[in-house]
Steps between C-alpha positions, in 0.01 A plus 500: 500500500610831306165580310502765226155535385302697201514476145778809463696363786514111379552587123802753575661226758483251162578726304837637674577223711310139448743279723401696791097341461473178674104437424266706344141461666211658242149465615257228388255575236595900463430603175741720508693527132811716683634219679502324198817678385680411865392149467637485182836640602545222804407267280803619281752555798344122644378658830231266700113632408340404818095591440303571839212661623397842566505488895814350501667824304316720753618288783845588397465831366498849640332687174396492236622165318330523144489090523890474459749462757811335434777325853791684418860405617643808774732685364840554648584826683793710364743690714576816424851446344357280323244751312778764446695221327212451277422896434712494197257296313259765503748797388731727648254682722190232589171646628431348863173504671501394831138446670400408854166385613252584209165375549306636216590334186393850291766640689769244421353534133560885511860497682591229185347716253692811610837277492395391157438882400841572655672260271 
């Protein structure tokens, strides 16, 4: 099982790419109105709502889950001919970050800012 989980994390994933979600687990009786905008968007792409139960997110979960997690299909590793072939599609002269072993997920947030800022 490849879990994504949090409301950011499971609405970009439906957002960008819906056939990757295989089931979408929301917790049981949160009254949460922001997963009401992901559940609408499965619904839409026809991905499997499965409702459970808080302890059985947190079984599963390493963080923070917001009552959303969503069994996500792995995605397939790229060589590195293969991502020079594709550089063209983001202009003559792409932008690449390349990260190893970041922990902190302010720091990832602050290395992808940076890029951002860097165009």
């Amino acid at each position: 099982m490849s879990l994504i989980f949090g409301h950011h994390s499971v609405l970009a994933q439906l957002q960008q790419e819906p056939q990757r979600v295989r089931v979408l687990y929301l917790q049981k009786g949160r009254p949460d109105g922001r997963n009401a905008d992901i559940l609408a968007l499965a619904s839409s792409h026809g991905v499997r709502v499965d409702r459970v139960e808080r302890r059985w997110l947190d079984s599963r979960v390493q963080g923070s889950h917001q009552g959303v997690a969503a069994d996500c299909h792995a995605l397939a590793l790229a060589t590195e001919a293969e991502l020079e072939a594709r550089w063209a599609e983001f202009g003559p002269a792409p932008l690449v970050l390349v990260l190893d072993g970041i922990m902190d997920p302010r720091n990832l947030g602050a290395c992808l800012r940076t890029a951002s800022a860097a165009g």
